[in-house]
C-alpha positions in Angstrom: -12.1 15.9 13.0 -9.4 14.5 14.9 -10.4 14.5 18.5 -9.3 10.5 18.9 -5.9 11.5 18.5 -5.5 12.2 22.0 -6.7 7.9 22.7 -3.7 7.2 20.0 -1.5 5.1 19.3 -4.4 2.0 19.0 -3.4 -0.8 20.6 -3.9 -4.5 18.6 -2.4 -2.6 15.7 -0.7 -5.5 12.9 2.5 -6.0 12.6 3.8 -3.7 9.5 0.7 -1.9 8.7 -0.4 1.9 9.2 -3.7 3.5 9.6 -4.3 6.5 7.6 -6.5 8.7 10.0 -6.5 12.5 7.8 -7.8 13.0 5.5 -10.1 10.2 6.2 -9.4 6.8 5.0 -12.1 5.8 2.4 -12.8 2.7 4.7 -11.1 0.3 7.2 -8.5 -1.3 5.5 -8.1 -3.9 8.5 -11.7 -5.2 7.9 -12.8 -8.8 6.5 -12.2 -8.4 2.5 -9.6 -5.3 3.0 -5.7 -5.9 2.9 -3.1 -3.0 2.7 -1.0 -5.7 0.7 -3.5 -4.6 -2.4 -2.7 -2.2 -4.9 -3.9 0.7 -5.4 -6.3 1.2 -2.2 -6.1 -1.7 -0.5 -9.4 -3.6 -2.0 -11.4 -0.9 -0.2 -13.9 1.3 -2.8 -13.7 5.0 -3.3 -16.2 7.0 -1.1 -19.3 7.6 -3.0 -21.1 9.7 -0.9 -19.5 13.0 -1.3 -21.1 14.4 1.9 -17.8 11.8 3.7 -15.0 12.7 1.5 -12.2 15.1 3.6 -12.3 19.1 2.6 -8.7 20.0 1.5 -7.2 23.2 0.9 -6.4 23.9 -2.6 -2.5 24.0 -1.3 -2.5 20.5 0.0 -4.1 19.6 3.5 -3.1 18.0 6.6 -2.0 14.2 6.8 -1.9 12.4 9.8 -0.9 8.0 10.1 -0.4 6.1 12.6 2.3 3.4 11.8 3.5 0.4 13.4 7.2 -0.1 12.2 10.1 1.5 13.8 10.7 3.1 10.1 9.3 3.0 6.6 9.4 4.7 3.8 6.4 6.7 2.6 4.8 7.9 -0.5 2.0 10.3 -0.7 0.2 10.5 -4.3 -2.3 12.4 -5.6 -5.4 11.2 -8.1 -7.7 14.1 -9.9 -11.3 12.9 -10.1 -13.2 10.1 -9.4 -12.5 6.7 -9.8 -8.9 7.2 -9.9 -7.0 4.6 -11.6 -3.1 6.7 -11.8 -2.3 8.7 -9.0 0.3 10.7 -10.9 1.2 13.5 -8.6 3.8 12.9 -6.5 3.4 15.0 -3.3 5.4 13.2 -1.0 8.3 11.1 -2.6 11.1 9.0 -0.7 10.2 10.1 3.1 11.2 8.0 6.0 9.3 8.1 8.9 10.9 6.7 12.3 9.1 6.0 15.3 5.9 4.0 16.2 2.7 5.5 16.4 1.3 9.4 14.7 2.9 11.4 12.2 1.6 14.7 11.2 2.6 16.5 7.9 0.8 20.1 8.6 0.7 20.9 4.4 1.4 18.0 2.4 3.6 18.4 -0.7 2.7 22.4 -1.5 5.6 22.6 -3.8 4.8 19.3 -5.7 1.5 19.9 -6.3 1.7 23.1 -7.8 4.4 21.6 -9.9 1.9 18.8 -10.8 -0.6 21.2 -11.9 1.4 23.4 -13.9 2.7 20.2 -15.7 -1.1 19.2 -16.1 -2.2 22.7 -17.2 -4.8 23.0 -14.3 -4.8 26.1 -12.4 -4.8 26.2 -8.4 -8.0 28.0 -8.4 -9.6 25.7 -11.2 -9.1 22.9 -7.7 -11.9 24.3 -6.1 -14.9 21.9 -5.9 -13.0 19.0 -7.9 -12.8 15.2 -6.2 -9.5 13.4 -5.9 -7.8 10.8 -4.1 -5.1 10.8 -2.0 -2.9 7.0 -1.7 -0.3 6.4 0.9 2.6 4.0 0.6 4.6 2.9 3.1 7.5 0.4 2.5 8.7 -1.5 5.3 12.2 -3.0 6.0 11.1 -5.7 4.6 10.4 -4.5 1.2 6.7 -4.9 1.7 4.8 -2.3 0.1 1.4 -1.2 2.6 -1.4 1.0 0.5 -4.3 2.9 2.2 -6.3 5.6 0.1 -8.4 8.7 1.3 -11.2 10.5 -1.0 -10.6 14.1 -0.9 -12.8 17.2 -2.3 -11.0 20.4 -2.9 -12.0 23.4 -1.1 -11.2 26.8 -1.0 -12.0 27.5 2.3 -10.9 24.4 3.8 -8.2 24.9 7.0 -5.4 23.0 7.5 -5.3 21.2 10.9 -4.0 23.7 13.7 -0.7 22.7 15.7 -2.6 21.3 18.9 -4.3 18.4 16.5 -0.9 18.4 14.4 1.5 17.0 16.3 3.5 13.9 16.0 3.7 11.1 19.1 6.7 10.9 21.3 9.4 9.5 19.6 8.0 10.0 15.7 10.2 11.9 13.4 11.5 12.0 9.8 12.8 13.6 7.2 13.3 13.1 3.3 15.7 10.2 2.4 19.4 11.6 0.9 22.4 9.5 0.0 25.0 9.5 2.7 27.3 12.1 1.5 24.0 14.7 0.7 23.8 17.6 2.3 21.8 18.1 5.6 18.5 17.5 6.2 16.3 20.6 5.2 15.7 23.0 8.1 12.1 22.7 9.1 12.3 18.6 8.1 13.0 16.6 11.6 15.9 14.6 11.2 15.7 10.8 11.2 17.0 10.5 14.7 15.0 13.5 16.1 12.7 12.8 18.5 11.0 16.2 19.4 7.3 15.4 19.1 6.4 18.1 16.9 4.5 18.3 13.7 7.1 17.6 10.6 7.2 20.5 7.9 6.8 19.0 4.7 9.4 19.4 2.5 9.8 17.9 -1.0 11.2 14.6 -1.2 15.2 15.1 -2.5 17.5 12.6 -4.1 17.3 10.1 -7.1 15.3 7.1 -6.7 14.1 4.5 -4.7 17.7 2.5 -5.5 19.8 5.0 -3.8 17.0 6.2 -0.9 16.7 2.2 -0.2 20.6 2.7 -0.1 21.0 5.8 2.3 18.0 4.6 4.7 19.6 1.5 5.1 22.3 3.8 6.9 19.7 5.6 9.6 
């Protein structure tokens, strides 16, 4: 599915904005009409035929952008159904991405979701089949806030991406957002200032709220 990552980063991309290229955004979000200004998805509609919607695993499946800011901090939410009006699972939460150009996160927010199931009363198994959404925020240095939404059927059988299309661009890192005087950065999470080019391992997001993350990330 991702075969273009090889041609990436895209040239001409705008200033402050992201593409969201896995799962598949639900359309172009740079197109006449489109702004990633717009809450929730960026005034583009959910995917209707479900023939185009991105096969997840029932675990949480592969996410791949390709942002234009040095930094930003990103959100990854989760919406059951169709026509999703409140993502309220959380599966990514105060992550800071550094770097221009593609991030991979090999199994996005494992932990949270099973957390925001059990909370919901819905089983991992009861997944299979069932549409969602998937939104991504990114939050600039300037306080903008960027959206761009994917449409997402649940599938048992569904693979995660393997390492070779998993890997982030030269120079992309990150890691969740701590106050200054946390403790390390997870093992497994690449550290703000790592540069390795490898895939990041997802890790819950850690620390409270977006008043002390703002806080600490001001610090990178």
């Amino acid at each position: 599915m991702l075969s273009t990552i090889a041609l990436l980063p895209f040239l001409g991309l705008a200033a402050a904005h992201f593409r969201l290229l896995e799962p598949t955004w639900r359309g172009d979000s740079f197109a006449d009409g489109a702004s990633q200004w717009l809450w929730p998805c960026a005034n583009v509609s959910e995917t209707t035929d479900i023939a185009n919607r991105t096969q997840w695993p029932l675990t949480g499946g592969s996410l791949v952008i390709n942002g234009s800011h040095p930094w930003a901090l990103t959100y990854v939410n989760l919406g059951l159904s169709t026509n999703v009006t409140n993502f309220n699972i959380s599966l990514v939460d105060n992550f800071n991405q550094t770097g221009k150009g593609v991030l991979c996160l090999k199994e996005t927010g494992r932990a949270a979701l099973e957390e925001g199931l059990r909370e919901s009363n819905i089983s991992v198994e009861s997944l299979d089949g069932m549409q969602a959404s998937v939104q991504v925020i990114q939050i600039s240095h300037s306080g903008a806030s960027l959206y761009n939404c994917a449409d997402i059927t649940f599938n048992a059988s569904a693979a995660l991406l393997s390492d070779d299309e998993c890997k982030n661009g030269t120079g992309v890192a990150g890691g969740p957002v701590q106050n200054a005087d946390s403790a390390p950065t997870p093992t497994g999470s690449a550290g703000p200032s790592e540069s390795t080019g490898a895939a990041v391992a997802m890790m819950p997001g850690l620390g409270g709220g977006v008043l002390a993350g703002m806080v600490a990330w001001a610090l990178l």
